[in-house]
Wavefront OBJ file of the C-alpha trace (Angstrom):
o trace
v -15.408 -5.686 13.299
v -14.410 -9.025 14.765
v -12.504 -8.933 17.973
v -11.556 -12.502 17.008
v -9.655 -11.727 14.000
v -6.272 -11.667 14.234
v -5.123 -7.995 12.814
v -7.301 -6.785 14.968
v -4.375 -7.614 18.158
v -2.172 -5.663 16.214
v -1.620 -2.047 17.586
v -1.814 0.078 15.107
v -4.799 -1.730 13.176
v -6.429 -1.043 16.482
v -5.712 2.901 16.369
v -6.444 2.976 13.041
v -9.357 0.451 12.400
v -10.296 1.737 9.184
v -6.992 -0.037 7.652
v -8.129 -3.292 8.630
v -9.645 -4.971 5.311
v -6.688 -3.169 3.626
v -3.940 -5.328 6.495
v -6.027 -8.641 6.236
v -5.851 -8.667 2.072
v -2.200 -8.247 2.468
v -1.868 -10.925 4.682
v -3.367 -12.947 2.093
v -1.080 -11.389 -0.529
v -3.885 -9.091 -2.337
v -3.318 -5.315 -2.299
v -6.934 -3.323 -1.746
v -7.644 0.232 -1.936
v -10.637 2.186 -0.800
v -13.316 3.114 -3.200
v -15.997 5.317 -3.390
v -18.973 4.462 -4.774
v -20.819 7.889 -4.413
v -17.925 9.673 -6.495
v -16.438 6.687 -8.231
v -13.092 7.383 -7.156
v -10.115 5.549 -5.673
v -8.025 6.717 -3.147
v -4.936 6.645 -0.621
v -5.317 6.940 2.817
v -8.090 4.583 4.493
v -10.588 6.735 6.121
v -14.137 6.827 7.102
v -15.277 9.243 4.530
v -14.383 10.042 0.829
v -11.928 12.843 0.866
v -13.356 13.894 -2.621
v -16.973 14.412 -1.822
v -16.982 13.264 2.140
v -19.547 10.843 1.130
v -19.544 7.739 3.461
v -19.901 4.824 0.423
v -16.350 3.065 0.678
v -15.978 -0.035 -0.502
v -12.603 -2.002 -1.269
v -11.460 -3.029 -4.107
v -8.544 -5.456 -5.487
v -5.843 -3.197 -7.052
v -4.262 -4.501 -10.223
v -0.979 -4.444 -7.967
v 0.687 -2.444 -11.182
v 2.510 0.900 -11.323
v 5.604 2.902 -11.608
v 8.057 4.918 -9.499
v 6.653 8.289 -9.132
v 9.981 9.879 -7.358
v 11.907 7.591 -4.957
v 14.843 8.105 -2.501
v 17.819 5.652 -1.604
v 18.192 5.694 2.319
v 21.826 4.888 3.045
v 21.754 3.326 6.574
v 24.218 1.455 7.734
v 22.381 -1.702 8.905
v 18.990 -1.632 6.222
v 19.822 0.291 3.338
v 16.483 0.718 0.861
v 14.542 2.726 -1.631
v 12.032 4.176 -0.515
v 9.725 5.489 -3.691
v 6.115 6.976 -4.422
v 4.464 4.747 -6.233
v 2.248 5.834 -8.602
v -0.577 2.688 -9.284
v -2.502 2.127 -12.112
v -5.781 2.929 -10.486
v -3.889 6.408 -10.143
v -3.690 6.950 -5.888
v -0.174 7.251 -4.922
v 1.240 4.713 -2.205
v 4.440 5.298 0.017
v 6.831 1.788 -0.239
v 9.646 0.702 -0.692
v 11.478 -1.200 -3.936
v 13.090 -4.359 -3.616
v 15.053 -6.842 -5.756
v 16.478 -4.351 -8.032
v 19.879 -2.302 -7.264
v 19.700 1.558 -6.383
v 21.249 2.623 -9.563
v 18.788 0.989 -11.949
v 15.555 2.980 -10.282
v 14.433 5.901 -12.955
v 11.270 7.626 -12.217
v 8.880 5.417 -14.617
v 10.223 2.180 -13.598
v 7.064 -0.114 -14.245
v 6.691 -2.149 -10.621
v 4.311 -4.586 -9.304
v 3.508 -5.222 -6.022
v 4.960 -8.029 -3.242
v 4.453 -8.375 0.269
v 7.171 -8.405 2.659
v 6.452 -9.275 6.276
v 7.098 -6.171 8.682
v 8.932 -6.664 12.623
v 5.415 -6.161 14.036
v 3.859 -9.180 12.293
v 1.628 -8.074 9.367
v 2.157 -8.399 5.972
v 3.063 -5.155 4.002
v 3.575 -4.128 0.175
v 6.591 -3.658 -1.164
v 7.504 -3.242 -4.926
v 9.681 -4.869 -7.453
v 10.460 -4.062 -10.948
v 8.162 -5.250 -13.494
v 9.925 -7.515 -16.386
l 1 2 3 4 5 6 7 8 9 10 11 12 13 14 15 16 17 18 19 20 21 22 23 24 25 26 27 28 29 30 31 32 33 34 35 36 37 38 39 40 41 42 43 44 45 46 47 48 49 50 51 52 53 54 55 56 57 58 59 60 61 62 63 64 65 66 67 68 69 70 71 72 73 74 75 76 77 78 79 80 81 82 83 84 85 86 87 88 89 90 91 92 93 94 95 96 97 98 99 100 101 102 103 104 105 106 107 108 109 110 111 112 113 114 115 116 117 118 119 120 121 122 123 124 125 126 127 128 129 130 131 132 133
């Protein structure tokens, strides 16, 4: 892990350095997800180990960026009103984020979405998800 790298000044890449690959893809607009190779299996959180078979063979992979609302909630707050939604992805590991460009009211559970990135306040680029036309 390069100390030169950029994500790597961020705080909570450096508590969590495991996420890195997954924070610099985003910041180049590409969505990866751990895979292991031992199992064959995708999944959501980062970590160090499979949490199917606890082998230590993760690779990442380019997602297809593709899925659907799983179950979502509308936050009402005053000052930054959003969705915030399960989504389910196509590779079938469920990701935490939150819909954008669509109004509150049209969000079913199996609303087909795709991913976007959305800058958050501490600097890195994170997904977000918009319908899918």
């Amino acid at each position: 892990m390069s100390t030169t790298d950029p994500t790597m000044q961020d705080p909570f890449v450096q508590a969590f350095p495991e996420t890195q690959a997954f924070w610099q893809a985003a910041a180049k607009g590409v969505l990866l997800l751990p895979y292991c190779s031992a199992c064959d299996r995708t999944h959501w959180h980062p970590r160090a180990f499979c949490p199917f078979c606890h082998a230590d063979a993760i690779d990442w992979r380019p997602a297809s960026g593709r899925g659907e609302v799983h179950t979502f909630s509308y936050i009402r707050h005053p000052t930054l009103p959003r969705v915030l939604a399960y989504v389910r992805l196509e590779e079938g590991v469920l990701l935490m984020s939150n819909v954008i460009d669509c109004e509150p009211q049209a969000i079913s559970i199996g609303l087909p979405l795709e991913v976007a990135f959305r800058p958050t306040d501490q600097g890195r680029m994170a997904p977000v998800f918009r319908p899918r036309h």
